[in-house]
C-alpha positions in Angstrom: 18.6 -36.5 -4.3 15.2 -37.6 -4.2 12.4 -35.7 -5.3 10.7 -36.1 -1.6 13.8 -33.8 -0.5 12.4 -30.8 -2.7 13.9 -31.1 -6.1 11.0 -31.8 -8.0 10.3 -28.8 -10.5 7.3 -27.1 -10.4 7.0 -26.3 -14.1 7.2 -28.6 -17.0 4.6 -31.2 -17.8 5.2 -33.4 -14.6 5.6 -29.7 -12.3 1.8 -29.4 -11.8 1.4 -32.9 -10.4 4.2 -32.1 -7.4 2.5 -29.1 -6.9 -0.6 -30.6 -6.4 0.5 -32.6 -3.6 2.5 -30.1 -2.2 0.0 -27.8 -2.0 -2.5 -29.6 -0.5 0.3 -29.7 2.9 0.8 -25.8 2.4 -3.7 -25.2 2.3 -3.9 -27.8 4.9 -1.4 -26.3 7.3 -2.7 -22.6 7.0 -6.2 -24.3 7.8 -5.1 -25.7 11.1 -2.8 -22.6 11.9 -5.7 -20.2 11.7 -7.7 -22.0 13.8 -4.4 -22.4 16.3 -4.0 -18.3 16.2 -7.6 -18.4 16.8 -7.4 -14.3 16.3 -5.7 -11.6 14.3 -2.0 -12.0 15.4 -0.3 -14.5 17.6 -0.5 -13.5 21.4 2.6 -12.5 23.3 4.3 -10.1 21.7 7.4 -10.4 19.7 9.7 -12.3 22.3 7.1 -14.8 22.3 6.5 -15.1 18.8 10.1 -15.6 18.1 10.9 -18.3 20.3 7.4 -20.1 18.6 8.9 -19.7 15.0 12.5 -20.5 15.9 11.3 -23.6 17.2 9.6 -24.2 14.4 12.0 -23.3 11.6 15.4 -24.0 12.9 17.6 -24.2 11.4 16.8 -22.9 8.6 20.0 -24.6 6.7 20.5 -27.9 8.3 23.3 -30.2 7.2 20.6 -33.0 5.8 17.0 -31.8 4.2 14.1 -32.8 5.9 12.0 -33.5 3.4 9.8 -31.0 1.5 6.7 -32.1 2.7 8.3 -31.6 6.7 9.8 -28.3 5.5 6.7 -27.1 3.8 4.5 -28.4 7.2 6.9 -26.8 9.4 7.7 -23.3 8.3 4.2 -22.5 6.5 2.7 -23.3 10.5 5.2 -21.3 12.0 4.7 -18.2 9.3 0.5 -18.8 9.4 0.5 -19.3 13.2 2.6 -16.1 13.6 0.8 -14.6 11.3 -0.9 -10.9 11.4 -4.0 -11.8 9.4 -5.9 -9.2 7.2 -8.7 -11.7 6.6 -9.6 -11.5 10.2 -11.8 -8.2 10.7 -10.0 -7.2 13.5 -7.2 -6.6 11.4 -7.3 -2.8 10.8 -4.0 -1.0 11.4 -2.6 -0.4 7.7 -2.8 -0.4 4.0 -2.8 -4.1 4.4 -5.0 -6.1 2.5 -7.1 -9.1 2.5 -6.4 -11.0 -0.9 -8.9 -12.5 -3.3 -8.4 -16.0 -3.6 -8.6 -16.1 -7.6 -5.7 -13.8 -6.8 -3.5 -15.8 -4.8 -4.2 -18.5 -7.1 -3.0 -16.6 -10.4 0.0 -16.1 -8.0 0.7 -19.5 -7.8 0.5 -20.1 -11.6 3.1 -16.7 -12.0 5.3 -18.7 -9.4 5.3 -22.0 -11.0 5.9 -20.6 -14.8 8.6 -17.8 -13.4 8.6 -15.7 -15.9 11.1 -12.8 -15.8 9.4 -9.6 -17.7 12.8 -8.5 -18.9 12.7 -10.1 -22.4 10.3 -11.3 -24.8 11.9 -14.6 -24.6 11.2 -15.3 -21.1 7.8 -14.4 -21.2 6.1 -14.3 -24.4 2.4 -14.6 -23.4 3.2 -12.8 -20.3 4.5 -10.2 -21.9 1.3 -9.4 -23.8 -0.7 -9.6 -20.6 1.0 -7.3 -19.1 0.6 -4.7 -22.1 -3.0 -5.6 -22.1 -3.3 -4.6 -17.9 -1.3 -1.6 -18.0 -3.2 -0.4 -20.6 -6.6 -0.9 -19.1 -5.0 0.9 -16.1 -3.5 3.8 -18.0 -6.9 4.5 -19.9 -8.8 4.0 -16.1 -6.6 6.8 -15.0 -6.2 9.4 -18.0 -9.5 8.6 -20.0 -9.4 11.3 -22.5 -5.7 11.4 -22.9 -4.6 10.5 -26.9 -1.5 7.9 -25.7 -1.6 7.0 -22.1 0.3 4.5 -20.6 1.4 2.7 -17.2 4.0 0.4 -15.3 4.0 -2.2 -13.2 6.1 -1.4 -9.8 6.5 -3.2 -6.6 4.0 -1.0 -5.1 4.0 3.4 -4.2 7.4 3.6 -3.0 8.8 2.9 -6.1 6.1 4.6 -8.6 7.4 7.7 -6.5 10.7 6.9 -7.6 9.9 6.6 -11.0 7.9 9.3 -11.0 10.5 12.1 -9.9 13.3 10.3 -12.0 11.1 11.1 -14.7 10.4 15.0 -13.7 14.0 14.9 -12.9 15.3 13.9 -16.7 12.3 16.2 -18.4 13.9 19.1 -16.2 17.1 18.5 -17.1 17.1 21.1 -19.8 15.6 23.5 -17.8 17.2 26.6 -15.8 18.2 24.7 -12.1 17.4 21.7 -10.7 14.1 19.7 -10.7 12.1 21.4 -7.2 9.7 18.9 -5.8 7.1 20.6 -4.1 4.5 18.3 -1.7 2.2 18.5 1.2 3.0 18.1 4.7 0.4 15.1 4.5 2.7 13.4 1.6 4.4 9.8 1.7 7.4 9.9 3.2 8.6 8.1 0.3 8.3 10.7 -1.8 11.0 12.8 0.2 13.3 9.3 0.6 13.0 9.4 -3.5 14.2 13.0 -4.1 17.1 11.9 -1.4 18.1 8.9 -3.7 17.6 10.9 -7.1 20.3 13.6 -5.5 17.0 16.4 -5.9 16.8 19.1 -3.7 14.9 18.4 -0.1 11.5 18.8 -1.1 9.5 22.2 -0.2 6.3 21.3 2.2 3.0 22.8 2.3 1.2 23.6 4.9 -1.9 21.4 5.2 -5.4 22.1 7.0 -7.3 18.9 8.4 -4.8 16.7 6.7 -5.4 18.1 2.8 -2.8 20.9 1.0 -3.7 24.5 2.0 -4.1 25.8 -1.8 -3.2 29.2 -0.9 0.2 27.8 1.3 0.8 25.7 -2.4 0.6 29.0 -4.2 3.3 31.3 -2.1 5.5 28.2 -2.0 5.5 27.9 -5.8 5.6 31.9 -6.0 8.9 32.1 -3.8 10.3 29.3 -6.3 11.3 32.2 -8.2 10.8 29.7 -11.6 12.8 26.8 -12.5 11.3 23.0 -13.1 9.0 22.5 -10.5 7.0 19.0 -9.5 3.9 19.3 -7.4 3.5 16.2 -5.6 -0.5 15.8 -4.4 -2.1 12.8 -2.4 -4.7 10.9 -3.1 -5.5 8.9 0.0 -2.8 9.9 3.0 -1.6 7.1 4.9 -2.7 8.3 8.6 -6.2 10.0 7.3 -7.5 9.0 3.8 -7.9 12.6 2.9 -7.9 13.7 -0.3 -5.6 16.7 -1.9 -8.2 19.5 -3.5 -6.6 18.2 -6.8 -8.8 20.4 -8.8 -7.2 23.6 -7.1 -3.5 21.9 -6.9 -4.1 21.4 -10.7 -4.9 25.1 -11.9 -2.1 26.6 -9.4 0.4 24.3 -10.9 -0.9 25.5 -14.1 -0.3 29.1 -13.4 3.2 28.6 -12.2 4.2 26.3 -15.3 4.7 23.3 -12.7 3.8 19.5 -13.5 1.7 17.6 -11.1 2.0 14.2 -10.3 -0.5 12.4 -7.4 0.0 9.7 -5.4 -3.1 7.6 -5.5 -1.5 4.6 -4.2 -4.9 4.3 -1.4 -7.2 6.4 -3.0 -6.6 5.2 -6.8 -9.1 2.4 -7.0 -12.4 4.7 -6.4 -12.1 5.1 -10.0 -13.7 1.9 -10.3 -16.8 3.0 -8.7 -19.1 6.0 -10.8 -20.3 6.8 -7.4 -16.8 7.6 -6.1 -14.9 8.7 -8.7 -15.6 11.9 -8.6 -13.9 12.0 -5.5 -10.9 12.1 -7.8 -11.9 14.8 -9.7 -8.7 16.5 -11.5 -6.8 13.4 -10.9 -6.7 13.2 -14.7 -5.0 16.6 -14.8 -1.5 15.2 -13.8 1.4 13.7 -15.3 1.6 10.9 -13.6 -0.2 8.9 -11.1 1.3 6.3 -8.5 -1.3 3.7 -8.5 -1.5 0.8 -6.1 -3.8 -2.5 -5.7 -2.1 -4.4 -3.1 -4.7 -1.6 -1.1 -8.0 -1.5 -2.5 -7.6 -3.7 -5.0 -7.1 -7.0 -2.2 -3.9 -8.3 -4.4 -1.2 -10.4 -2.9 1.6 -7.9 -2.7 3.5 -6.6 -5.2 1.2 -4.9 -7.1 1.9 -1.3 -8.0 1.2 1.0 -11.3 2.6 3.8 -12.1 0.3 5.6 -14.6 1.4 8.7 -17.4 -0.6 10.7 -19.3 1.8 9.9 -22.3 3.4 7.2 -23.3 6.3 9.2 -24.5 7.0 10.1 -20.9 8.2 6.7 -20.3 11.2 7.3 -23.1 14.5 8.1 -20.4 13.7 4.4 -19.1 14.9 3.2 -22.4 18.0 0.5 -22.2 20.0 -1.0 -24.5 22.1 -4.4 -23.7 22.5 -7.1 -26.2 21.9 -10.3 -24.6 18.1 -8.7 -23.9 17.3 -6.4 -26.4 19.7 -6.0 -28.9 18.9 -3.3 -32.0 18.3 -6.5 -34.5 16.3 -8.6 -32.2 13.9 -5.5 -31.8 14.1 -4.4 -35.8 13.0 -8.0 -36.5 10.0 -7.7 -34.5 10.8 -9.0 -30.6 9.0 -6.6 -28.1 11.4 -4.7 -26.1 10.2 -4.8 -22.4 13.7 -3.7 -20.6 12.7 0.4 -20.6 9.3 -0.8 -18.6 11.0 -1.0 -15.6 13.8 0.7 -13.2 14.0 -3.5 -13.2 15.8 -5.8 -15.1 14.6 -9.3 -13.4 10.3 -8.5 -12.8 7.7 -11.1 -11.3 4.6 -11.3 -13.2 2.5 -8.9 -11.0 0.3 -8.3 -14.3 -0.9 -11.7 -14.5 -3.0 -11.9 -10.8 -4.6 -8.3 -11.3 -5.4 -9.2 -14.6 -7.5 -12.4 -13.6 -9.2 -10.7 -10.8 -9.6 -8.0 -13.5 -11.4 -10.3 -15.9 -13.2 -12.5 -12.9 -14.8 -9.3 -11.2 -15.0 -6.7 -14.4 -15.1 -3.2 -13.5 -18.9 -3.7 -11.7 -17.4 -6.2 -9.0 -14.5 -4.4 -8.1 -16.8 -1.5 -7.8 -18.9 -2.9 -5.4 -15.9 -4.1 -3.4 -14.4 -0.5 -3.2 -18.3 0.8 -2.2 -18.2 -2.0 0.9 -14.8 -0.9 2.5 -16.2 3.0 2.0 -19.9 2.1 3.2 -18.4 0.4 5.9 -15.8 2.6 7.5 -18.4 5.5 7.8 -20.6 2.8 9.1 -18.2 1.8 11.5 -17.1 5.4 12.3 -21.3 5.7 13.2 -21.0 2.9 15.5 -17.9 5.2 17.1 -20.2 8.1 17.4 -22.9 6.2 19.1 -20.3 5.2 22.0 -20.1 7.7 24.6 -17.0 6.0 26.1 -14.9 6.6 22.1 -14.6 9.9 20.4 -14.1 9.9 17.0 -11.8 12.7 15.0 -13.9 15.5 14.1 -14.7 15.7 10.0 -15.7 13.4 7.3 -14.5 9.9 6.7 -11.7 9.6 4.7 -12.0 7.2 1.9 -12.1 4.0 4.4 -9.4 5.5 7.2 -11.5 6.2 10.6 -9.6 7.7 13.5 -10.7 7.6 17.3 -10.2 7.5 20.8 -11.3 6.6 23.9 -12.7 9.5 26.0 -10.7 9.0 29.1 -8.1 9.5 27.4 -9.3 13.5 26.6 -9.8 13.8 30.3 -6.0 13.5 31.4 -3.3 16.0 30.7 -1.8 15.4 26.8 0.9 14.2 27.0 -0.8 11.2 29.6 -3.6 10.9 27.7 -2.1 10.1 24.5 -0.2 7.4 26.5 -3.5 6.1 27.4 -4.0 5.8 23.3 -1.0 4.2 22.8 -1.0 1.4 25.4 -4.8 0.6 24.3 -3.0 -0.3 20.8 -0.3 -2.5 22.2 -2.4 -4.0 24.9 -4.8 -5.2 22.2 -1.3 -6.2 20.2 0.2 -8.0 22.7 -3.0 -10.1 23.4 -3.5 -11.1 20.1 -7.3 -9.9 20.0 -6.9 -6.8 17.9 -4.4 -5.1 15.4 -4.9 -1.1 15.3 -3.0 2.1 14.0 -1.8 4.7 15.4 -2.0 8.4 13.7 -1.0 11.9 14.8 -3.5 14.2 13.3 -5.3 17.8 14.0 -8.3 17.3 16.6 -10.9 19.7 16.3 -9.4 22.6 18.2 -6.2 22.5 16.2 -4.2 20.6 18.8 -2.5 17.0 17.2 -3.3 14.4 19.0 -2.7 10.6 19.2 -5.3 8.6 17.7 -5.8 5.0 17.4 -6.5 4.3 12.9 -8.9 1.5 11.7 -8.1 1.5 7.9 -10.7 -0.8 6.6 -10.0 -2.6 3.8 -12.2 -6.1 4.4 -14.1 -6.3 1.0 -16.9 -8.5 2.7 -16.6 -8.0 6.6 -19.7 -6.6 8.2 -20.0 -3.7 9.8 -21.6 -6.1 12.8 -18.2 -8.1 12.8 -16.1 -4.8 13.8 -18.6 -3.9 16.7 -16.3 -6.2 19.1 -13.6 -4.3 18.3 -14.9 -1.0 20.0 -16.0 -3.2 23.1 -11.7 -4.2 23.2 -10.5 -0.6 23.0 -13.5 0.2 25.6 -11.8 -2.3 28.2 -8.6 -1.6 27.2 -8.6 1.7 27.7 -10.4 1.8 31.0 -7.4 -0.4 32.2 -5.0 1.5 30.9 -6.2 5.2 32.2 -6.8 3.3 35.8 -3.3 2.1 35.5 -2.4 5.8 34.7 -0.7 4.9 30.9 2.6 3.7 30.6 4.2 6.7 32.1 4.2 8.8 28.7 6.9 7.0 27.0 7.6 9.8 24.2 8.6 7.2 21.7 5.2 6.3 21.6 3.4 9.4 22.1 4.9 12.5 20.4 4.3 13.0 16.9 6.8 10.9 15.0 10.1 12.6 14.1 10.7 13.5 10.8 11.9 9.7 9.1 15.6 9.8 8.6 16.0 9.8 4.7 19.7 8.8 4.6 21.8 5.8 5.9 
């Protein structure tokens, strides 16, 4: 086999010159594609899209190769042209990212060398990289704390894992099983890991305008009767961007001998600003903090931390098998980085948030966070100033702004909210806009649909997103004439609690 059919190595001393070549192919194609999309996501809708890519990429394991170059030009066109980009400003619906190219491109170097973070001997160097990010990240997060530490996950999901199997082994001792205790507002994978750790459902609070009621959070853990107890806050909800009163979750924890652990998977990376970290004031108060920068942070995904106060916390991850970490190797000195992960085989996530780390320092990524903030209550100004869009009632949070178009308010609920959510797929289906969808308190207590920009653009103006509210405008004029989609309740009743088992 030739190397033109793919075999060439990537690594090595000759690696980096076939990589060269064939990444010139992969940056020229997603150069052409982008122009081709010409938008935010591929028009048609996903019947369309399919047949474009299956075209394209079919079969995906012929008899004979075609070539890596004809692979590479094929399948990264079809991926790029079919692509929902968060470069494009229009881009808003979810935690999802723009990355930084220094990023990308400390990707590729983590590709090409492959390390696996299981053993010192498959990554020496990246090993200590690693130690050096997560600590930089552990004393960002628990400043005054004598021995913090952190992890590197594949993103919230599983720090929320990791951080109940923890509370789950430190209870284990106790009287009863570990009681996870969250708000209404929580992650839904915090309730999908208390499923897979075998805990008790978890007890919800009540919430007002998307935050924990304190005083609900303080008769829940009262009619607890005692026993281990894991108060789970947020720091940055996925539908709002509000903000737990940690402060208040902290001291009624306290009272009630309960741990706290916050999920600061969105709202995590304002500690990089001195202007919005107190926003995350008592954040230092818990036990552990789920951490994420493939949000605000503009990282390729994965990148997730999982933070602890204490380093000792980390101690039930601990795992002994010879051919990795056996008792001599680690006497004679080889680090032991098996109990750093619920992982045995890990990418080197540490290595691209540590060069964006050391390109930006703490001032650049500052500013970065302050642009996505400045902007979205820019942005949710430019809402108010529309009489034709409403936005929700309240304050901004973090960079989450939810609206809706007026005519919308002037049919019955259940119709109106239609209105809401054929605006969003119109604007889908075209290919000219990609926008959220949250259920959330209006301002006379009813929930209503909204439509969610989460902005996340590190550089976009706030001049670039001004077209957007022209789109919803027209769309939504269309779709109220056109009286909605007939109410489909799929698409306009709050969402169903997510199933949490197969």
């Amino acid at each position: 086999m030739s190397a033109g059919t793919g075999a060439s190595l990537a690594g090595g001393v000759h690696g980096p010159g076939h990589l060269r070549a064939l990444t010139a192919v992969v940056l020229d194609t997603l150069e052409t594609a982008a122009r081709t999309r010409g938008g935010p996501l591929p028009a048609g809708g996903p019947d369309a899209v399919a047949r474009r890519t299956t075209a394209l990429a079919a079969p995906v394991l012929p008899e004979e190769g075609i070539g890596a170059e004809a692979a590479l030009a094929d399948l990264v066109r079809a991926v790029a042209e079919g692509a929902a980009d968060p470069a494009d400003p229009a881009c808003v619906a979810h935690l999802h990212c723009p990355p930084l190219a220094v990023a990308v491109a400390a990707e590729l170097a983590g590709a090409a060398l492959n390390p696996s973070m299981d053993s010192w001997d498959q990554a020496p160097a990246a090993g200590v990289i690693e130690e050096l990010t997560t600590a930089a990240l552990a004393r960002l997060v628990h400043p005054e704390a004598p021995a913090p530490d952190a992890l590197i996950t594949s993103g919230g999901t599983e720090s929320n894992l990791v951080a109940l199997l923890l509370a789950r082994e430190r209870a284990a001792a106790g009287k009863g099983p570990l009681r996870v205790v969250t708000g209404a507002n929580a992650h839904h994978s915090v309730h999908r890991a208390a499923w897979t750790l075998g805990l008790p459902a978890p007890a919800v609070v009540a919430c007002h305008d998307g935050r924990i009621d304190p005083a609900a959070l303080d008769r829940t853990l009262a009619g607890l009767g005692g026993g281990p107890a894991l108060v789970v806050a947020t720091a940055g909800t996925t539908d709002e961007g509000r903000i737990d009163p940690l402060p208040e979750i902290a001291r009624i924890a306290d009272r009630y001998g309960a741990e706290l652990h916050v999920d600061a998977a969105y709202g995590g990376p304002l500690l990089f600003s001195e202007r919005l970290a107190p926003r995350l004031a008592g954040l230092d108060r818990a036990v552990s903090v789920t951490f994420d920068l493939h949000k605000l942070g503009w990282q390729p995904v994965a990148a997730g931390v999982l933070a602890v106060a204490d380093t000792a916390l980390l101690a039930p991850l601990s795992l002994r098998t010879d051919y990795l970490n056996a008792d001599d190797d680690t006497e004679a000195g080889l680090p032991d980085l098996l109990g750093r992960s619920i992982r045995t085989t890990r990418r080197p996530d540490a290595l691209k948030i540590a060069v964006t780390f050391r390109a930006l320092g703490r001032r650049g990524l500052s500013e970065l966070v302050e642009h996505c903030v400045t902007t979205a209550e820019e942005f949710g100004r430019a809402v108010d100033a529309r009489p034709a869009l409403r936005r929700r009632p309240g304050a901004i949070g973090i960079s989450t702004v939810l609206f809706r178009p007026v005519v919308a308010d002037e049919l019955e609920p259940v119709a109106g909210d239609a209105v809401v959510a054929e605006v969003r797929r119109t604007l889908l289906m075209d290919g000219r806009a990609v926008l959220g969808r949250a259920v959330a308190e209006d301002g006379d207590g009813r929930r209503r649909l909204w439509l969610k920009a989460t902005l996340l653009h590190p550089n976009a103006a706030t001049a670039e997103l001004a077209p957007l509210l022209d789109l919803v405008t027209e769309a939504a004029e269309r779709a109220a004439a056109g009286g909605g989609d007939g109410g489909c309740p799929g698409d306009t009743d709050a969402p169903a609690a997510e199933r949490l088992s197969p």
